[in-house]
N, CA, C and O atoms as CSV, one atom per row, in Angstrom:
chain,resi,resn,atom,element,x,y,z
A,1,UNK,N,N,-4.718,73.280,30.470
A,1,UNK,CA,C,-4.798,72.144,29.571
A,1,UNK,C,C,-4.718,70.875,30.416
A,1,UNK,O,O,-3.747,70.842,31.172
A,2,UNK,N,N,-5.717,69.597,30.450
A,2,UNK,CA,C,-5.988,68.578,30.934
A,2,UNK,C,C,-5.105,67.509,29.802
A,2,UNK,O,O,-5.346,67.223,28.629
A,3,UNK,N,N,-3.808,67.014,30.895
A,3,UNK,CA,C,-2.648,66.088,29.843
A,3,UNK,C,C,-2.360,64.768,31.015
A,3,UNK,O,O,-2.200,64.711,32.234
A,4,UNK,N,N,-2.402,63.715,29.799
A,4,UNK,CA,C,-2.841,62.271,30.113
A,4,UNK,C,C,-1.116,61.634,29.566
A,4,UNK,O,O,-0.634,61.589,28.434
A,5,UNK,N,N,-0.725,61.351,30.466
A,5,UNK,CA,C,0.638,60.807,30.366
A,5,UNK,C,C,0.487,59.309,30.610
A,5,UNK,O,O,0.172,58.782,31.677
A,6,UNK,N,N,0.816,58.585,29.218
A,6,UNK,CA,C,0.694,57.370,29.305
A,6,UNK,C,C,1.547,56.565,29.629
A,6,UNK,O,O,2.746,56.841,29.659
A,7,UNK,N,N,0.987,55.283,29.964
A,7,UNK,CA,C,1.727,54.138,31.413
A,7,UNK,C,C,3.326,54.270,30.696
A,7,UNK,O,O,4.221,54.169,31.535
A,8,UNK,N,N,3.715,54.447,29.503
A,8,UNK,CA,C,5.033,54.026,29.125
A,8,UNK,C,C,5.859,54.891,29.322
A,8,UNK,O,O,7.059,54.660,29.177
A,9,UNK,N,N,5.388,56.082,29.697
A,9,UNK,CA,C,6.345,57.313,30.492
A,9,UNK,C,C,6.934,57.438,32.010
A,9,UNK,O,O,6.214,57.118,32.955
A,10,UNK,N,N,8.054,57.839,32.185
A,10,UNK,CA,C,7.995,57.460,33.669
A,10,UNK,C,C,7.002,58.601,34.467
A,10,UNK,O,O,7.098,59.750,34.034
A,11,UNK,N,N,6.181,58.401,35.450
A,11,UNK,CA,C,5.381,59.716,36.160
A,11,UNK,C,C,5.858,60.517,36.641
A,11,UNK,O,O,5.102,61.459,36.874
A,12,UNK,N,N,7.408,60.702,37.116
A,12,UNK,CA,C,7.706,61.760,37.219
A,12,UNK,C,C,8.123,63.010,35.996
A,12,UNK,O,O,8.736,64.073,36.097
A,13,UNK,N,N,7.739,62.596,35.310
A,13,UNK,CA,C,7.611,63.541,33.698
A,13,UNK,C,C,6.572,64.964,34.003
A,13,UNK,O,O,6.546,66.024,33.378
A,14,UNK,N,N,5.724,64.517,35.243
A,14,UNK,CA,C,4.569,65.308,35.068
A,14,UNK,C,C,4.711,66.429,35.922
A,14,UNK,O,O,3.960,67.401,36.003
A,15,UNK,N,N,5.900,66.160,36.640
A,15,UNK,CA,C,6.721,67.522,37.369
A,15,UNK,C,C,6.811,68.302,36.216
A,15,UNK,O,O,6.356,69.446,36.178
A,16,UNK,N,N,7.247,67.879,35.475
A,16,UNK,CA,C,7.830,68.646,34.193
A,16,UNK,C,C,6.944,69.856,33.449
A,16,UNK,O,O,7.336,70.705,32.648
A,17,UNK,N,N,5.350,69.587,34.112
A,17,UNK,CA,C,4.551,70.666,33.291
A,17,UNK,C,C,3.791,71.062,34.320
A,17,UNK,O,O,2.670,70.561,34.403
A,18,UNK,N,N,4.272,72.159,35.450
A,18,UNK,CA,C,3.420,72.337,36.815
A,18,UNK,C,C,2.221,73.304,35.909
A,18,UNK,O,O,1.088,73.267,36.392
A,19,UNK,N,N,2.353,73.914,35.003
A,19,UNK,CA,C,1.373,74.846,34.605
A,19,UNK,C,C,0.050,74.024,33.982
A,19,UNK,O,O,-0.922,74.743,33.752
A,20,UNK,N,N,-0.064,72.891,33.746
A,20,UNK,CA,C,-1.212,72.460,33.314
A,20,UNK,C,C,-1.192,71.282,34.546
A,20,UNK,O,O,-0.255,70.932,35.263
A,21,UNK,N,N,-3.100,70.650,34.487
A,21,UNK,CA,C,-3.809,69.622,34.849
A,21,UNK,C,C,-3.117,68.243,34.329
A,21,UNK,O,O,-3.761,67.507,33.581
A,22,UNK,N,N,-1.483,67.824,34.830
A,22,UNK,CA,C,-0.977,66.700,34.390
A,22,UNK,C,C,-1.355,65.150,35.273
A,22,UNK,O,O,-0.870,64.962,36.389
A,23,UNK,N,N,-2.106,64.299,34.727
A,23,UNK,CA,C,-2.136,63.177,35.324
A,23,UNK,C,C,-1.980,61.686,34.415
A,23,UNK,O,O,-2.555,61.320,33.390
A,24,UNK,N,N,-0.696,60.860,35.476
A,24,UNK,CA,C,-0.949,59.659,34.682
A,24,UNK,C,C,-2.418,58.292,34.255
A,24,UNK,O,O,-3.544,58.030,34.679
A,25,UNK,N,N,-1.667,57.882,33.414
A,25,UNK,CA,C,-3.061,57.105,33.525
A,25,UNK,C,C,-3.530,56.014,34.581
A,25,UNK,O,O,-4.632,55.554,34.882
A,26,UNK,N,N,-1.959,55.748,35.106
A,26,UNK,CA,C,-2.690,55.245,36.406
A,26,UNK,C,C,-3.282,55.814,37.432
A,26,UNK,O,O,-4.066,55.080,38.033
A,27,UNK,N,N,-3.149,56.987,37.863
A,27,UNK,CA,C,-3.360,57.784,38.941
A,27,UNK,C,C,-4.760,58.459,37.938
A,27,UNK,O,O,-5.496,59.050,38.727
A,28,UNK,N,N,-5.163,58.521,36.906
A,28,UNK,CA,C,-6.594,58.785,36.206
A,28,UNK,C,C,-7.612,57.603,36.139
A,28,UNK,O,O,-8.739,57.828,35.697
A,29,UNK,N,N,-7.215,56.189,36.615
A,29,UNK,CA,C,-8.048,55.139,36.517
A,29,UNK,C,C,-8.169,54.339,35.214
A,29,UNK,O,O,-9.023,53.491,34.957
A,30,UNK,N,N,-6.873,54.881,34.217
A,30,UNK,CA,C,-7.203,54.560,33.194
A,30,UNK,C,C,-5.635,53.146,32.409
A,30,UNK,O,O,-5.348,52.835,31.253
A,31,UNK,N,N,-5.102,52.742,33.662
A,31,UNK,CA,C,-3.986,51.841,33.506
A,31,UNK,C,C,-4.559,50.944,32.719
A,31,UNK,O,O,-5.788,50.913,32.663
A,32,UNK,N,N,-3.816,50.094,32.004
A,32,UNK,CA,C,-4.174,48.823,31.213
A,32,UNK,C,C,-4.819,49.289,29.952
A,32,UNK,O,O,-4.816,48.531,28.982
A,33,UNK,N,N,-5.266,50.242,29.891
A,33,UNK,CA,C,-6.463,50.820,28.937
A,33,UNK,C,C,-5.311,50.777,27.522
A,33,UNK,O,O,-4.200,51.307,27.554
A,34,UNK,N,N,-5.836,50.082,26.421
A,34,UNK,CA,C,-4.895,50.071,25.370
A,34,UNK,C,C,-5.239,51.122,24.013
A,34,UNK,O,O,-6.420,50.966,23.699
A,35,UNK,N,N,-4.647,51.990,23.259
A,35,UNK,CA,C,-4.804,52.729,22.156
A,35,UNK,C,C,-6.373,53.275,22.010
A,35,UNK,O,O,-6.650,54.382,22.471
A,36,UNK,N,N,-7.391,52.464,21.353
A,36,UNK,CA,C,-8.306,53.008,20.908
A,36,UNK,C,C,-9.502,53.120,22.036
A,36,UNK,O,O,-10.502,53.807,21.831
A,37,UNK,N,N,-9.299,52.391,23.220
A,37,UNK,CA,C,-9.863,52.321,24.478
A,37,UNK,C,C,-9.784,53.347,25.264
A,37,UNK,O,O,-10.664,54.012,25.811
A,38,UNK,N,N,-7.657,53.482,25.284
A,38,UNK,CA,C,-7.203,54.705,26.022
A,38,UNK,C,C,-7.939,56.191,25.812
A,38,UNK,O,O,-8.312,57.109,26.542
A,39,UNK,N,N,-7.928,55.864,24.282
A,39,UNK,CA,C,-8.604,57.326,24.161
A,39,UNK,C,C,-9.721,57.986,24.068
A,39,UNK,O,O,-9.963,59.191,24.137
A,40,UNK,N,N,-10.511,56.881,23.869
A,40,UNK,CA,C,-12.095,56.888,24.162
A,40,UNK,C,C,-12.242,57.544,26.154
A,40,UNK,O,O,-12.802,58.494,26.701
A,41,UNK,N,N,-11.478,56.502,26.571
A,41,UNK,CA,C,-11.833,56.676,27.933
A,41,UNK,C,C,-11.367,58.510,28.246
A,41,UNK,O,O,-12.016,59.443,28.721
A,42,UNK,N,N,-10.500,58.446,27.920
A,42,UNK,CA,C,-9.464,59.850,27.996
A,42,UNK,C,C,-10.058,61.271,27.648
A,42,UNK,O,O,-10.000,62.184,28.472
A,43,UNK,N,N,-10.579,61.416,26.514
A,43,UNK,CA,C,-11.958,61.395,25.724
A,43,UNK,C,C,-13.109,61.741,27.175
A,43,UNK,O,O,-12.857,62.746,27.839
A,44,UNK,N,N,-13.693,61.317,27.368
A,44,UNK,CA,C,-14.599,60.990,28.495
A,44,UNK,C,C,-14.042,61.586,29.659
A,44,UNK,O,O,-14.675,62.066,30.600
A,45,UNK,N,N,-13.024,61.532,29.545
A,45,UNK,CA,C,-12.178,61.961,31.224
A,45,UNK,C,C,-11.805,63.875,30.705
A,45,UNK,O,O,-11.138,64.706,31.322
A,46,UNK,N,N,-12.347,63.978,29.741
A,46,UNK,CA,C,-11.736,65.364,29.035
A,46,UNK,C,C,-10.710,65.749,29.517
A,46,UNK,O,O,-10.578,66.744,30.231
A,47,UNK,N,N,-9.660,64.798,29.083
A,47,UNK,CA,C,-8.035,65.008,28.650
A,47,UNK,C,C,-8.517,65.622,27.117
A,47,UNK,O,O,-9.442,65.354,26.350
A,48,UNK,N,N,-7.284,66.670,27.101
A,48,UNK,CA,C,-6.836,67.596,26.124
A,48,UNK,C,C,-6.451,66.509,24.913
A,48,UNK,O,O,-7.018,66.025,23.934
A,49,UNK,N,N,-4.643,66.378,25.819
A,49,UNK,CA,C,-3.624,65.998,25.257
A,49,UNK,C,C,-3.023,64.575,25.864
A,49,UNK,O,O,-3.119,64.204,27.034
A,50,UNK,N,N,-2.495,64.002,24.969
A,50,UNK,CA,C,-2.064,62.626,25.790
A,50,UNK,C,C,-0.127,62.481,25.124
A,50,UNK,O,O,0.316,62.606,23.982
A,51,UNK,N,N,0.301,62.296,25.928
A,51,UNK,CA,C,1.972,62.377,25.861
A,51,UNK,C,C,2.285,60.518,25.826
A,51,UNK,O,O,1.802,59.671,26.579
A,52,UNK,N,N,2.733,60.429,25.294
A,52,UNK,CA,C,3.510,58.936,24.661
A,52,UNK,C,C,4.518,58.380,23.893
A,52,UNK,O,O,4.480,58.662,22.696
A,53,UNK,N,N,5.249,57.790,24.211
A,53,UNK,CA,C,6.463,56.891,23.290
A,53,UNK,C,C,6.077,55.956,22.723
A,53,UNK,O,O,6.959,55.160,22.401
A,54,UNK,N,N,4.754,55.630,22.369
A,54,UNK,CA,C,4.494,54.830,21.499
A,54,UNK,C,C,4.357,55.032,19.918
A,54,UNK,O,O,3.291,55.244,19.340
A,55,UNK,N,N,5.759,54.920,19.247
A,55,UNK,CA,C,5.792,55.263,18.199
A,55,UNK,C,C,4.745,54.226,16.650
A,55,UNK,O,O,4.787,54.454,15.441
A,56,UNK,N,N,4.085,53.337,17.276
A,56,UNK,CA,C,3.365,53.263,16.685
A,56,UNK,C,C,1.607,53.347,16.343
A,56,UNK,O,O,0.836,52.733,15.606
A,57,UNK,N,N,1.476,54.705,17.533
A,57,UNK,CA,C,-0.076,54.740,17.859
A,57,UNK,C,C,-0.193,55.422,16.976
A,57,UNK,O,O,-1.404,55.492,16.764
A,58,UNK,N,N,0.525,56.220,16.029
A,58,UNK,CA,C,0.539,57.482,14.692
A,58,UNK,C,C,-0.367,56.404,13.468
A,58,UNK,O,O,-1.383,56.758,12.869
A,59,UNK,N,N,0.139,55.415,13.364
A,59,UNK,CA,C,-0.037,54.558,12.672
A,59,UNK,C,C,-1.551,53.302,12.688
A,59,UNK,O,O,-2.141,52.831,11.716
A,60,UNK,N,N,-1.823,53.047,14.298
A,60,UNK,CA,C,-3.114,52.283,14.301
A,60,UNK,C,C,-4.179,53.118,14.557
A,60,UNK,O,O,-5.276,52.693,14.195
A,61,UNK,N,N,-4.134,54.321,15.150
A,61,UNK,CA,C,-4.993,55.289,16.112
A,61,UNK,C,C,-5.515,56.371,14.559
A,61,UNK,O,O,-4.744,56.597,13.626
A,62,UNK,N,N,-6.357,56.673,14.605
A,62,UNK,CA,C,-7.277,57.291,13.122
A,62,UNK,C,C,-7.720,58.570,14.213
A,62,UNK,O,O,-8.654,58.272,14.957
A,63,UNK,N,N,-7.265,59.671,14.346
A,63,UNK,CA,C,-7.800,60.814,15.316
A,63,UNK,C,C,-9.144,62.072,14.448
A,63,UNK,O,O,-9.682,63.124,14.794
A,64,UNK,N,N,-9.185,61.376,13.494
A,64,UNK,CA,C,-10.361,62.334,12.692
A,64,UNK,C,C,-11.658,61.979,13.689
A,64,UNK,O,O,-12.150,60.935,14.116
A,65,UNK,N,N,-11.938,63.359,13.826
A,65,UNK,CA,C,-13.015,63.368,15.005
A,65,UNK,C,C,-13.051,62.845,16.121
A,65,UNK,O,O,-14.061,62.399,16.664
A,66,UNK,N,N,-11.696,62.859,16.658
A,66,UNK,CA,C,-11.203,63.037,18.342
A,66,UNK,C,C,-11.361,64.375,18.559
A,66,UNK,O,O,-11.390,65.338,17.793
A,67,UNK,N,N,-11.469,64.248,19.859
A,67,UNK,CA,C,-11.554,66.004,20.708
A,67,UNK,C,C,-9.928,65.903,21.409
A,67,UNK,O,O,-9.593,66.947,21.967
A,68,UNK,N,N,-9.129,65.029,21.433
A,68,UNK,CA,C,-7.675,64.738,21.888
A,68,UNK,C,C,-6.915,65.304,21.093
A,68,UNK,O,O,-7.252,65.605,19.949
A,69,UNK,N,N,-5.724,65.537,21.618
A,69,UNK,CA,C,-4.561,65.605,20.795
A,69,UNK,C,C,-3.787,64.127,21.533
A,69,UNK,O,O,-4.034,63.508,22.569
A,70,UNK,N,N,-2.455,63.886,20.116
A,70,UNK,CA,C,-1.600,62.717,20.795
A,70,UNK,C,C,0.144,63.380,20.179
A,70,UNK,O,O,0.654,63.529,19.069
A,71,UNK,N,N,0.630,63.647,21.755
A,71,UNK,CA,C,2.623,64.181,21.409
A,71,UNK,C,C,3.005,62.920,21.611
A,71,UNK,O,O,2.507,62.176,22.456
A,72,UNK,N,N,4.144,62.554,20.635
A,72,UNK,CA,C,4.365,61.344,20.444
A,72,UNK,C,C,6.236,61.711,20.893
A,72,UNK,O,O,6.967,62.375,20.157
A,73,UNK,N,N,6.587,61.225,21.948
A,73,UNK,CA,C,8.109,61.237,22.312
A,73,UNK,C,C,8.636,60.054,21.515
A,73,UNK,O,O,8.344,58.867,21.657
A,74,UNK,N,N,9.602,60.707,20.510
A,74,UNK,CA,C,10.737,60.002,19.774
A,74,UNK,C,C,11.867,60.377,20.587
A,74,UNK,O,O,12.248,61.547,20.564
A,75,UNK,N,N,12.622,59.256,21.518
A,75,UNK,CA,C,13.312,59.853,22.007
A,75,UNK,C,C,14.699,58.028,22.594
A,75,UNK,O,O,14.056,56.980,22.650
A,76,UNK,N,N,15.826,57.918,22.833
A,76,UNK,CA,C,16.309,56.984,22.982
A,76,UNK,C,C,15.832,56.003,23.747
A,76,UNK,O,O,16.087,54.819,23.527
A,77,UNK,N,N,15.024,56.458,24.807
A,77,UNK,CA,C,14.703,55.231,25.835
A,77,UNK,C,C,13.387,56.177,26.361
A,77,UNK,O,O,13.146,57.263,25.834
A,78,UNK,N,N,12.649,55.673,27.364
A,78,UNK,CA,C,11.430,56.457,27.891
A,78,UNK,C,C,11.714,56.666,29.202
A,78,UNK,O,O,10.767,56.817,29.973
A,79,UNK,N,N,13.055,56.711,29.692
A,79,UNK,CA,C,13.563,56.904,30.646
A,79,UNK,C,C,14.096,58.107,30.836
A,79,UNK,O,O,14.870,58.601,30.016
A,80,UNK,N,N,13.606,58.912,32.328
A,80,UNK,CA,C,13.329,60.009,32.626
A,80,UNK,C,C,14.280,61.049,31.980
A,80,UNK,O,O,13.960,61.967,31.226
A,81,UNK,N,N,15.666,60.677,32.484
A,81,UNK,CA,C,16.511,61.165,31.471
A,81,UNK,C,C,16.472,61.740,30.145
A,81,UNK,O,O,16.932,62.800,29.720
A,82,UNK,N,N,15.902,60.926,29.653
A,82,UNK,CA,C,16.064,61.069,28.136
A,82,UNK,C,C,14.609,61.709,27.516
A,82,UNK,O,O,14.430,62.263,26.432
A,83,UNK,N,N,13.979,61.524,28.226
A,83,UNK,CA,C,12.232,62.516,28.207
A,83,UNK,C,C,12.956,63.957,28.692
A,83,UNK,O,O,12.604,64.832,27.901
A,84,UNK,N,N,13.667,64.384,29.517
A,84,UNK,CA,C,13.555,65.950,30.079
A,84,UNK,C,C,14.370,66.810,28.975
A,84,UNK,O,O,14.209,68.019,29.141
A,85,UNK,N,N,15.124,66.501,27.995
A,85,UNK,CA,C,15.088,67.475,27.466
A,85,UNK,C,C,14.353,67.660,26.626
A,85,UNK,O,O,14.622,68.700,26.026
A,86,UNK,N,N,13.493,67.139,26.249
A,86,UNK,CA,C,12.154,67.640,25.504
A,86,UNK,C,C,10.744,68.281,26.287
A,86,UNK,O,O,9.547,68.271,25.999
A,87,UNK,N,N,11.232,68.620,26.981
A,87,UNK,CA,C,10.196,69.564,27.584
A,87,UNK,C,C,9.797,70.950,27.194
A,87,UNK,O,O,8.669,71.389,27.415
A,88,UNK,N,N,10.957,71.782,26.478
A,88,UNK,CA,C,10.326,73.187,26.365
A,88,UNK,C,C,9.884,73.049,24.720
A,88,UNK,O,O,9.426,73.967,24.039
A,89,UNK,N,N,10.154,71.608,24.254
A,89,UNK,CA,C,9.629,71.559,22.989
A,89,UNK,C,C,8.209,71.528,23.117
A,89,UNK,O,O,7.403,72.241,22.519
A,90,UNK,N,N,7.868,70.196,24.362
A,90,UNK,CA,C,6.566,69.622,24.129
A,90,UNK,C,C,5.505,70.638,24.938
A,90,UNK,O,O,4.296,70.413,24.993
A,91,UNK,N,N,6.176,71.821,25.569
A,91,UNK,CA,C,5.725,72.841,26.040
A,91,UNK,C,C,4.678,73.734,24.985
A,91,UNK,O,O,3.467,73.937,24.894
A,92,UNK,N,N,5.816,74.093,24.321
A,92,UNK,CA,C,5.351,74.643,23.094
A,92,UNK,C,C,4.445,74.014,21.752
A,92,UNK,O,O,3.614,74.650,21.103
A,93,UNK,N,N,4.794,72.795,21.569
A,93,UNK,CA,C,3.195,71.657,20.872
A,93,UNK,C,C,2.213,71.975,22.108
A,93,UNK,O,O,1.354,72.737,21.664
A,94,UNK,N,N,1.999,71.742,23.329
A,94,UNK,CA,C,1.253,71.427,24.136
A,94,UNK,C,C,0.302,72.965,23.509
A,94,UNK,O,O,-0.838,72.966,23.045
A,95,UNK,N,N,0.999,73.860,23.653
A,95,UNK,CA,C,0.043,75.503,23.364
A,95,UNK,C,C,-0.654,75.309,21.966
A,95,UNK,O,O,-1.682,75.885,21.611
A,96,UNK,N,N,0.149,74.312,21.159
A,96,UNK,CA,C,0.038,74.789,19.645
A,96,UNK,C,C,-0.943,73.828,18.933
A,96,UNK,O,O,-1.701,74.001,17.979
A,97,UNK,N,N,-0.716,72.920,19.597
A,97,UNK,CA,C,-1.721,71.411,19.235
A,97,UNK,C,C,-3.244,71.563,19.017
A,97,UNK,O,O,-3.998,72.205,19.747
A,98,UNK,N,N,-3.576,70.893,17.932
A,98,UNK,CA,C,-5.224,71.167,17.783
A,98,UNK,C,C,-5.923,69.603,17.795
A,98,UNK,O,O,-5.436,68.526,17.453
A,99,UNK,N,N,-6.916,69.854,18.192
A,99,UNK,CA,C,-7.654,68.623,18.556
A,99,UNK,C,C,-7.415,67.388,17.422
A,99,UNK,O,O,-7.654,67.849,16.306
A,100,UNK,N,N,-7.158,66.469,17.381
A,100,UNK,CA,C,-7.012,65.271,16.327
A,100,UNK,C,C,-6.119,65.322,15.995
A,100,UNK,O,O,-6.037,64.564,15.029
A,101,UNK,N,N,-4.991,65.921,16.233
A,101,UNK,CA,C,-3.963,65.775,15.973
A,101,UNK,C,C,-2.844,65.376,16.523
A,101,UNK,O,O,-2.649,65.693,17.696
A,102,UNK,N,N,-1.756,64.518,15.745
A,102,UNK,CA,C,-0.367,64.562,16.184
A,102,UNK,C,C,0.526,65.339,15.926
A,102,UNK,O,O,0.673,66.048,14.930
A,103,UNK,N,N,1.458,65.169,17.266
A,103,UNK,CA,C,2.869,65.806,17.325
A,103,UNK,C,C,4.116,65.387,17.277
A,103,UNK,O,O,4.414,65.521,18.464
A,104,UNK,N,N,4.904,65.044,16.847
A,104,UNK,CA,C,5.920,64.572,17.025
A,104,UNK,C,C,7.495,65.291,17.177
A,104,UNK,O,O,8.200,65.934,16.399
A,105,UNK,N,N,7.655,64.813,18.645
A,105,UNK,CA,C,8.898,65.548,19.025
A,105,UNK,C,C,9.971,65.632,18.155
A,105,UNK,O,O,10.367,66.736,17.779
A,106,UNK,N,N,10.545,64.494,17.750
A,106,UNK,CA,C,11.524,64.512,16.523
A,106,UNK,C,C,11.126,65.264,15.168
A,106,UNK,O,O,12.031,65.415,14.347
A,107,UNK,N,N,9.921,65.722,14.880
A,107,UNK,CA,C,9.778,66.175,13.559
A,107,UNK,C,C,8.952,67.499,14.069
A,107,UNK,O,O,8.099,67.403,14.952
A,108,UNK,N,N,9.369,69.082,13.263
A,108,UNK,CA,C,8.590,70.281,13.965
A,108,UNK,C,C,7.640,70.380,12.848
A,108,UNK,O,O,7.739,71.156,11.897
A,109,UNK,N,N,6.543,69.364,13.093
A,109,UNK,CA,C,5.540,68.988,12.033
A,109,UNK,C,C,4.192,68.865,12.449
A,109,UNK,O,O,4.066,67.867,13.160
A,110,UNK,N,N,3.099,69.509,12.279
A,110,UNK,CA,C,1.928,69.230,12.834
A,110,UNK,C,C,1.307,68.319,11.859
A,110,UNK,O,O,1.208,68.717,10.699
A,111,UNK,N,N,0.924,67.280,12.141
A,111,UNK,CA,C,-0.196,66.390,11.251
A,111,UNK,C,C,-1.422,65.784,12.028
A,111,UNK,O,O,-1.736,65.342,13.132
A,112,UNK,N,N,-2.015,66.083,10.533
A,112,UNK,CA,C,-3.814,65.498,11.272
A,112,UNK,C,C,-3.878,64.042,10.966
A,112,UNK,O,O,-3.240,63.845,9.931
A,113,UNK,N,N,-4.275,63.181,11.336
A,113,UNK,CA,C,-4.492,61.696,11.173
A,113,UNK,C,C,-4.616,61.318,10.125
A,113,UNK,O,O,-5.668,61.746,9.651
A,114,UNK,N,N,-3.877,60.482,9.213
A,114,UNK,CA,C,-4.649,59.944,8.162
A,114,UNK,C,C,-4.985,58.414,7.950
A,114,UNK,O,O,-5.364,57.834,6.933
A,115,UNK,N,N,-4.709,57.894,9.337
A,115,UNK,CA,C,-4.865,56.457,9.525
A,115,UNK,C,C,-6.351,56.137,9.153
A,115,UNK,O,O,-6.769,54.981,9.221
């Protein structure tokens, strides 16, 4: 699985998943790139999945007829710390996730976009 860890994560997160194709978006060429850009480009870069604390991309981002998925870390801070124990969760979304859809760590809820 090809997973796009966005700028608001720290990069060492991506230790965290040696079994898949993990790259940030800076180290993918895709820094600065904002929401509906990010994922177009991402999209194009055939990323799978894209990992983020931006709890409000659920809300502007419309994924009906994306080829992406988006795991959304609800979590105290986006600091490394506080990202690692959600790993054998986002392990398990990462297998389970279907294209256009979100995940959200805090909720064991699959939803398709309805933005």
């Amino acid at each position: 699985m090809r997973i796009l860890i966005d700028e608001c994560i720290d990069e060492r997160f991506r230790n965290s998943l040696p079994e898949h194709d993990c790259q940030t978006a800076r180290y993918a060429g895709l820094a600065g790139l904002k929401n509906g850009d990010l994922l177009t480009a991402a999209e194009t870069a055939k990323f799978d999945v894209l990992l983020t604390v931006d709890q409000g991309i659920e809300y502007q981002q419309n994924l009906t007829g994306r080829t992406i998925a988006i795991i959304i870390f609800r979590t105290k801070s986006n600091r490394l710390k506080d990202l690692l124990p959600h790993v054998p969760t986002c392990l398990g979304y990462i297998e389970s996730i279907a294209r256009g859809h979100y995940r959200d760590s805090r909720r064991a809820r699959l939803r398709a976009s309805s933005a």
